[in-house]
MOPAC internal coordinates of N, CA, C and O (Angstrom, degrees):
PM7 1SCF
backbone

  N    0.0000 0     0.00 0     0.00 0    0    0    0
  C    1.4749 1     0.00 0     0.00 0    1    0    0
  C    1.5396 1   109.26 1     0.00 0    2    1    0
  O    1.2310 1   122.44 1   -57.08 1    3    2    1
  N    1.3823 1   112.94 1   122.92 1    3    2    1
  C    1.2156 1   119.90 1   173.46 1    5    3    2
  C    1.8272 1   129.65 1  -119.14 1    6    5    3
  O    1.2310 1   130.80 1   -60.14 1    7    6    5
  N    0.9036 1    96.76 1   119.86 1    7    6    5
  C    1.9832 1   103.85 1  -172.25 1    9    7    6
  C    1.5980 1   106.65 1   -67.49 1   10    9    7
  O    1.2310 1   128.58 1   148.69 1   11   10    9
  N    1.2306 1   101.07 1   -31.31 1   11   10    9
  C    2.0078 1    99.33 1   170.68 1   13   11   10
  C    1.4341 1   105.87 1   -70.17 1   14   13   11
  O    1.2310 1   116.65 1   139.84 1   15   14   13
  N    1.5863 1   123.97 1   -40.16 1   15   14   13
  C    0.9541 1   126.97 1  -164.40 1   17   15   14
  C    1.7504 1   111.08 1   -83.75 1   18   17   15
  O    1.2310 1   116.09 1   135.57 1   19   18   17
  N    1.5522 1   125.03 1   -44.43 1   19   18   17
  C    0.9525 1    88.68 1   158.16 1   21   19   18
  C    1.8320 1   135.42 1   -89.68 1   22   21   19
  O    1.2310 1   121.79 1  -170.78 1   23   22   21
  N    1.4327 1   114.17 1     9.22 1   23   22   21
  C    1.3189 1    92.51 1   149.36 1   25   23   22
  C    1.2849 1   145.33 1   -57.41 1   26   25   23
  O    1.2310 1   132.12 1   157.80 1   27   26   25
  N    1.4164 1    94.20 1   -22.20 1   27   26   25
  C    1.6098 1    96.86 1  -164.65 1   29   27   26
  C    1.7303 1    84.96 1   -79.57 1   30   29   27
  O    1.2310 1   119.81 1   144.96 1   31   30   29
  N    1.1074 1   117.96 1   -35.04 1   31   30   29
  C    2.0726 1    94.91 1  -167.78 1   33   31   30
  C    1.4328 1   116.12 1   -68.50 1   34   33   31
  O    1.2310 1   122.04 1   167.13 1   35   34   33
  N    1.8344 1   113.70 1   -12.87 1   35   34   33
  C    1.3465 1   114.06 1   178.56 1   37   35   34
  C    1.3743 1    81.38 1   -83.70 1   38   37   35
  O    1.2310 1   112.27 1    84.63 1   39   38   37
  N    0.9401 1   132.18 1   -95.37 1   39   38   37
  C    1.6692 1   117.80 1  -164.32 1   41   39   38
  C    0.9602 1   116.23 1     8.63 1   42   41   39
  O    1.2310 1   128.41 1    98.68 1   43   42   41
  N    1.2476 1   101.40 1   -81.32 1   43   42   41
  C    1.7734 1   110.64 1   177.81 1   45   43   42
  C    1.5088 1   136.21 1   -42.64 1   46   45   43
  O    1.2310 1   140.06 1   144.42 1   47   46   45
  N    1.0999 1    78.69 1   -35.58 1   47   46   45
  C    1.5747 1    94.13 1  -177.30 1   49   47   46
  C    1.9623 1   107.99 1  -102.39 1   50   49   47
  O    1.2310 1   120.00 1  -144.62 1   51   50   49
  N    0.9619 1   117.61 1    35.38 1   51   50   49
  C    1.3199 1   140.48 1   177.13 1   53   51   50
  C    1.4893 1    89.82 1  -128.95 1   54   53   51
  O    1.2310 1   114.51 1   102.36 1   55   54   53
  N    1.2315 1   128.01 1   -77.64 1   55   54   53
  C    1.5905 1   134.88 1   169.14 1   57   55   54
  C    1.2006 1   136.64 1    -7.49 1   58   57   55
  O    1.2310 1   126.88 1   121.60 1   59   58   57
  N    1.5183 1   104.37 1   -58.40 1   59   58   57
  C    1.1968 1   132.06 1   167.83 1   61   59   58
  C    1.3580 1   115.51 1   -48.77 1   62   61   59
  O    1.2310 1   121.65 1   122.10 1   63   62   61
  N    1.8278 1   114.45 1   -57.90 1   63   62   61
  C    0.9846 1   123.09 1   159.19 1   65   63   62
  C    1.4329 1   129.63 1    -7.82 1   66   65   63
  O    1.2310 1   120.10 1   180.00 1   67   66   65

């Protein structure tokens, strides 16, 4: 489990948005 890692998919997936 990674906290960089899932930031980066909310990022992304905010992004996407």
């Amino acid at each position: 489990f990674s906290l960089k890692s899932r930031i980066k998919h909310l990022k992304a997936t905010v992004d996407s948005r």
